[in-house]
N, C-alpha and C positions, 0 to 999 in steps of 0.2 A: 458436256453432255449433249447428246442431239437429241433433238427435237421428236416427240413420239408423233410423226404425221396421221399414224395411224388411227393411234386415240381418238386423236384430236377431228379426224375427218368422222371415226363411228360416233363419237359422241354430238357431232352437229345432225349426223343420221338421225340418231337415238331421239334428239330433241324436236326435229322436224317432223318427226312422226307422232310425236308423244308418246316415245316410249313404248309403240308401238308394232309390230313387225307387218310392212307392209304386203308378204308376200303370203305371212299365217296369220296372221290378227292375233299372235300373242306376245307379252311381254318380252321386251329385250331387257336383257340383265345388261350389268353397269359392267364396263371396259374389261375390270382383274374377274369381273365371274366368268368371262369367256372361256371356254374351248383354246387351247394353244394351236390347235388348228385354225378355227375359225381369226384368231387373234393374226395369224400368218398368214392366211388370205387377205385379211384388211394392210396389214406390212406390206405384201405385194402389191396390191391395188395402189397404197399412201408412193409406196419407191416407183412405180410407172408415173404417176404423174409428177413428182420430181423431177424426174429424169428429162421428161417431155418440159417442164418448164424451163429446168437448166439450159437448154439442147435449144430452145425456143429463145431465150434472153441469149445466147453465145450468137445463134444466128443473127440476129439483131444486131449484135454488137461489130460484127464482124464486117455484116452489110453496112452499117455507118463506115469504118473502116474503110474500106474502097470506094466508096461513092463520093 
């Protein structure tokens, strides 16, 4: 099973705010009350930095490699 990045990255939002919405100053619902939109923008957001960290550890490794 992978890993829900997305969850897991709104729910540290969720909690740094206290459950707050820093942009309306009103309550954010918990992860399944989301919007499936909204739940697929946070997926997007969670899969770009992925990507970037994958892409970032390969570079690194790569660079050991030759050097």
């Amino acid at each position: 099973m992978k890993t829900n990045y997305a969850a897991i990255a709104y729910l540290s939002y969720r909690q740094h705010t206290g459950g707050v919405s820093l942009a309306t100053g009103q309550a954010l619902p918990e992860w399944h009350e989301l919007r499936p939109d909204i739940q697929n923008a946070w997926h997007a957001a969670a899969a770009a930095v992925e990507t970037y960290v994958l892409l970032d550890a390969e570079a690194r490794r790569i660079s050991r490699e030759v050097s």
